[in-house]
C-alpha positions in Angstrom: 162.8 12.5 82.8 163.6 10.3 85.8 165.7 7.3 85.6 163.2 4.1 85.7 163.6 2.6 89.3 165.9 5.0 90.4 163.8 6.4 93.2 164.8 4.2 96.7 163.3 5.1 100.2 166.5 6.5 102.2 164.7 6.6 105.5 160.9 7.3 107.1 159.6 8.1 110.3 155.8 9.2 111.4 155.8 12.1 109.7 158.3 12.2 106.8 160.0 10.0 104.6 163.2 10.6 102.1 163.7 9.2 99.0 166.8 9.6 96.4 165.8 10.0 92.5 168.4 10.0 89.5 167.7 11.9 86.6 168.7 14.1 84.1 170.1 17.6 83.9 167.8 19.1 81.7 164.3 18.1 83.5 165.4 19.1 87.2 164.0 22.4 87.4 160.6 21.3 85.7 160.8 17.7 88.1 161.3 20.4 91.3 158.0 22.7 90.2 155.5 19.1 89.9 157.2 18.5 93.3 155.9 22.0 94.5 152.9 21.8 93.3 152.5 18.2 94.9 153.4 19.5 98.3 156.5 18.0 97.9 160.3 19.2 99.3 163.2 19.0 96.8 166.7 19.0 98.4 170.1 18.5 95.9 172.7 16.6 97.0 176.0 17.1 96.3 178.4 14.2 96.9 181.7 15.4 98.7 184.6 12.8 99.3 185.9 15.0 102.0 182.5 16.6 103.9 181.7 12.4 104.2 185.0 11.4 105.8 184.7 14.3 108.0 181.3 13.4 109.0 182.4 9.8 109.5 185.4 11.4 111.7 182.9 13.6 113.9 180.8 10.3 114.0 183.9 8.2 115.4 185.1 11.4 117.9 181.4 11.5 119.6 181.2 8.0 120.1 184.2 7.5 121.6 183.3 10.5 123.6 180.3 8.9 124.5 182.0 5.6 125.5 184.6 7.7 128.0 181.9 9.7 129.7 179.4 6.4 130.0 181.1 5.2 133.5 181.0 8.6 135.2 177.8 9.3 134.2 176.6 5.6 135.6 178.6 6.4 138.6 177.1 9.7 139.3 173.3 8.2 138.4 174.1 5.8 141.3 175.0 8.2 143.4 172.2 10.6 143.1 169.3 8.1 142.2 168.6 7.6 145.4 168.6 11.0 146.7 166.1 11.9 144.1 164.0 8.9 144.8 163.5 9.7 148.5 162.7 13.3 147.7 160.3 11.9 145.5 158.9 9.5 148.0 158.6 12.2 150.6 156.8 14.5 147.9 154.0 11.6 147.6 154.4 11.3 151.6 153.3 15.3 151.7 150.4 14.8 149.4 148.7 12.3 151.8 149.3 14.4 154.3 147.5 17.2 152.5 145.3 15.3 151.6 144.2 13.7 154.7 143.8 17.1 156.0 141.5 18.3 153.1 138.9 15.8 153.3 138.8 15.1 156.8 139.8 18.0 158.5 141.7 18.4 161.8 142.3 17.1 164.5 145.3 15.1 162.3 144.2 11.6 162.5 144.7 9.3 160.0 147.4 6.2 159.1 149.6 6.1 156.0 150.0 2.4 154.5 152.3 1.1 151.5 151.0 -1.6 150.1 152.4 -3.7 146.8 149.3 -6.4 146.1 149.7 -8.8 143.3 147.4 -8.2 140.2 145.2 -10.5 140.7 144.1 -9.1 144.1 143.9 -5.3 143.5 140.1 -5.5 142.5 139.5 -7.4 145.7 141.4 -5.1 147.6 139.7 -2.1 146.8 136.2 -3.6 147.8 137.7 -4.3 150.8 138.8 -1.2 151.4 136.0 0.9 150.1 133.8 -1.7 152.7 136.3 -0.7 155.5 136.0 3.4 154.8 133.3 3.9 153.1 132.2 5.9 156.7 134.3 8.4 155.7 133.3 10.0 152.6 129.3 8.4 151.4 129.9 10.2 148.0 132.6 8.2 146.9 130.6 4.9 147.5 127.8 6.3 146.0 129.6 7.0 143.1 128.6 10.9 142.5 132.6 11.9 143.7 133.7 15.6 143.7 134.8 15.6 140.3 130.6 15.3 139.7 130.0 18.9 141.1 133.3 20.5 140.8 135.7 20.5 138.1 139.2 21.5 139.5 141.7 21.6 136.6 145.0 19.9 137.5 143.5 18.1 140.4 143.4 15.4 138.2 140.4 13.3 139.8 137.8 11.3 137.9 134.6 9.6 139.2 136.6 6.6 138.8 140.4 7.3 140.6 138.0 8.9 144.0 137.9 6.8 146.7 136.5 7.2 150.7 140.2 7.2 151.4 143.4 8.9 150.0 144.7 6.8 147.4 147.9 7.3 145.4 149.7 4.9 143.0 153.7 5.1 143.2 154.9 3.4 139.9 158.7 2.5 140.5 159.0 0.1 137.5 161.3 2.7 136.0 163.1 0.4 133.2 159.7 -0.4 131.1 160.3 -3.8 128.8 158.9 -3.5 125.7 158.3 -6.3 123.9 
């Protein structure tokens, strides 16, 4: 028999939840086979005086760890951010290059632009710029782009992300703010 309102939710998360129940000796074994059969896990705990001040000792050693290896670790994310950003930027840099080769061929003759728009004027700057190049590839204006008659997996194209020129979106808002 359980203890009446003995059962309190410890802690949940999407998939699981833990609850604690009190009850007595002789109905355990008969309380863990209805939890079975209801798909249920049944863990005991034991209470330990010295396993919990050893885990609160671990607890307090990793987080002072934690706190002494914080400024190298901010130090060293300084110092290598920026390497790895440029090699990033010089990745996307490559893949217009490719590209530009791709879908227009050679003699190499094209111009690479960065451009940061506000929000407001992104929709307006793509008509503009779809007006501007739409010389260069008729299917994209058209709206039938390759991803109509080919299917490249990985490519990672949609009717909808093609345009007459080579378009790729650099998202540097690294530190996301949730609200």
């Amino acid at each position: 028999m359980v203890v009446p309102r003995s059962s309190k939710l410890i802690t949940e998360d999407q998939d699981y939840c833990m609850f604690t129940v009190t009850m007595f000796n002789k109905v355990v074994e008969e309380y863990k086979l209805h939890c079975r059969e209801n798909k249920f896990v049944v863990r005991e705990f034991v209470y330990d005086e010295g396993a919990l001040a050893a885990s609160k000792n671990e607890i307090t050693k990793l987080n002072m760890d934690k706190k002494k290896q914080f400024g190298p670790l901010v130090r060293w994310l300084k110092v290598n951010f920026s390497e790895a950003f440029t090699a990033w930027i010089h990745v996307k840099a490559l893949r217009v290059f490719v590209e530009s080769v791709l879908r227009y061929g050679l003699p190499v003759n094209f111009q690479c632009m960065l451009m940061m728009p506000h929000k407001k004027s992104i929709r307006r700057l793509r008509t503009e710029l779809n007006q501007l190049y739409a010389h260069l590839d008729n299917s994209a204006v058209s709206g039938s782009g390759p991803s109509d008659t080919m299917d490249i997996p990985g490519l990672g194209l949609s009717s909808s992300e093609y345009f007459p020129y080579v378009f790729y979106t650099i998202k540097i808002d690294f530190v996301e703010n949730k609200k």
